[in-house]
Structure formats: C-alpha cells, structure tokens
N, C-alpha and C positions, 0 to 999 in steps of 0.2 A: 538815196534821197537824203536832203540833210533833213536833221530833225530843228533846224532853226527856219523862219521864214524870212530869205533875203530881203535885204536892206527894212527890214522892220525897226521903224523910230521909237523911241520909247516917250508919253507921258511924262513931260519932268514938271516940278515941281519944288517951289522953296516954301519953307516953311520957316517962322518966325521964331527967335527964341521966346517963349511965355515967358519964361521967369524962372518955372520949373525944369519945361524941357528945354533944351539949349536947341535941337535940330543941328542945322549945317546951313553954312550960307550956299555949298553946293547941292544943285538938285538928288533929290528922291525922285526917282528912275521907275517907269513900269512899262514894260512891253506886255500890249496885251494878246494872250490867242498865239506868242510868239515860238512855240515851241510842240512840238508835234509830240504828244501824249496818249497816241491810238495805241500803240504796242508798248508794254513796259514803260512805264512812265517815270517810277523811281529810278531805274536803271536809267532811264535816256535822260532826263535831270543831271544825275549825277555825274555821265560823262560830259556832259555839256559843260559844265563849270569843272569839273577836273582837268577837260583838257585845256580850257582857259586859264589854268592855275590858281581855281580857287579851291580851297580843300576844308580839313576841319569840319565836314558834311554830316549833318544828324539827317534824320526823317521824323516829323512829329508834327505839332499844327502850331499856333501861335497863341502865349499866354496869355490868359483872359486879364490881364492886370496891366495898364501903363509900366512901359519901362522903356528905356532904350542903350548901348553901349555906347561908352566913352572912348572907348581904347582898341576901335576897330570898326570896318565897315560890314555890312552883311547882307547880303544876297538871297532871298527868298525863291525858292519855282513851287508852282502849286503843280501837285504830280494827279489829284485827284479830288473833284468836291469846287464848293464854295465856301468863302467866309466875306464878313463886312467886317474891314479892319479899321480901326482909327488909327489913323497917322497923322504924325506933326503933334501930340498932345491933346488936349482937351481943345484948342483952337487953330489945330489942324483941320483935316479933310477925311472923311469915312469913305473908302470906295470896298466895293466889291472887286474882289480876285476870284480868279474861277482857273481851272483843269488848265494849264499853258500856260500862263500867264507868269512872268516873270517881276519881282520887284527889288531894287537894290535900292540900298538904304545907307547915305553916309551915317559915319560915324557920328553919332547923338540924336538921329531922328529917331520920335517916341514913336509908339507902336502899342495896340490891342486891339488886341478879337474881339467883336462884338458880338458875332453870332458865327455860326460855322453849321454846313451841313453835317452829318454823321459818319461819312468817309473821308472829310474834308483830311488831305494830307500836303506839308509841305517840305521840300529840301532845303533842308537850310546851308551856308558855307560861306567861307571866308576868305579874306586877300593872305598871303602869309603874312606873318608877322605877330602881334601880341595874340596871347587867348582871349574870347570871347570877355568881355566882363559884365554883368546883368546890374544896373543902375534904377533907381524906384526913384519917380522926378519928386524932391525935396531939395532944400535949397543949400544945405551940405553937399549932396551929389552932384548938384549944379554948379557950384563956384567951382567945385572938381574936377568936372566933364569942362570949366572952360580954360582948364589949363592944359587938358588932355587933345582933346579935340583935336588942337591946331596941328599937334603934332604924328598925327595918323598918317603916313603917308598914302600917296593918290597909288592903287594899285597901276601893277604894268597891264591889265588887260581888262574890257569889258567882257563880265562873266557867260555873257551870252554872245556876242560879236566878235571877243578876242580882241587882237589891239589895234584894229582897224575900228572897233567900234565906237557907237556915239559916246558913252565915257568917257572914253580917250580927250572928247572937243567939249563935254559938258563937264567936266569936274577940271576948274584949274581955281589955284588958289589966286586971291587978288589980294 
C-alpha cells in the first residue's frame, strides 16, 4: 500500500510580500490527511521526500518565532500531533496541520507556531541545493531575501507526488 493518497490536490495558496516577509509569488502548498502515518510515521515521512529527492531532513516541530528562508524551499510532514501555524507573515493565514498532512513552503514564505499539541512532531527537508538559511522578517533581511529569492531554483520533484506532481504545474516562474 502506498503511504501517499493518490492523486491528492494540495491547498495552494499566495501570499503577499508585507514589507517584512517577502513570501513567493509561487503558491504555499498543503496536502491535507495526504500521507498515511498509522505505522512509523517519521520513518514513512522521511522516505517519502527522500525518495523524491528531498533531503537535509531534521524531526522537531516549528519555531515559535516569525521567520522564513531566503536561499531555499522547505517542505514540512507532520508525522504526529497538531499545531496552528501562521503562514505568510503577520498578514498571512493561520491554519491547523495535523498527523499526515503535508506543507511545502517556497522559498521566503514566513512561518510560526502558534500553538502545538505536546507530541506535535514535524519532518522537515529540502530540494538540494543551498543549506537552509533562518531569516527574522526585518527590513535588512528583506531587501536580502528579494535578491535571493528569485534565484532558488524550482526543484525537479513534488516532495510528496514526485515529478508528476501538482508542483511540477503549480510552481513556474512568470
């Protein structure tokens, strides 16, 4: 049995540069419930975006403080628990992520926990390319992040679909 649920659409979303956070003009991605976390769930996470080629992978939950990176895209699976994260900034969107649920993130959408249950755990990982960079939305970081940004390339695969996935058709630069 796969542990992905075929042809599962993900949630996209654009969020606006504030001023602070810059975002992406390409969507913020969430598939929800899309990943079967009955058995071993940090292990089944982590092959899932491994074998999609994303790597770089921690396990931890998401910091409670606004930030997001400039210099790479990031990919979230929630292996256990809930949290209410804000995305996009201060004039973003707060959603709940729960056990399966998948969220990928271009590079410069902001990010923070707002609340998180007590097992709440997430995998985190990356397209190859640059290492992570951690960015606090100030307006140094920001003229920064809009030099960086542009030049992130679009990975070759959706972390969860592979390269047939909806990333593939949702993330193209204009």
């Amino acid at each position: 049995m796969s542990a992905v649920k075929a042809g599962a659409e993900p949630l996209a979303v654009v969020f606006n540069d504030d001023g602070l956070v810059p975002n992406n003009p390409m969507p913020f991605l969430v598939y929800k419930a899309a990943v079967d976390v009955r058995s071993n769930p940090e292990a089944s996470i982590e092959q899932l975006f491994g074998k999609n080629g994303w790597g770089a992978m921690w396990r931890n939950g998401v910091y409670d403080f606004a930030h997001y990176h400039a210099t790479v895209h990031e990919v979230l699976g929630v292996a256990r628990g809930r949290a209410r994260v804000q995305f996009g900034g201060d004039h973003g969107q707060a959603l709940e992520i729960a056990a399966g649920d998948v969220a990928i993130l271009p590079a410069g959408t902001g990010h923070q926990c707002l609340s998180a249950s007590d097992d709440f755990c997430v995998i985190g990982a990356y397209p190859p390319g640059p290492p992570m960079d951690l960015q606090r939305p100030t307006p140094e970081n920001h003229a920064r992040a809009l030099k960086t940004i542009p030049l992130v390339a679009i990975p070759a695969s959706d972390p969860v679909m592979g390269t047939d996935g909806p990333l593939m058709r949702l993330w193209r630069r204009t």
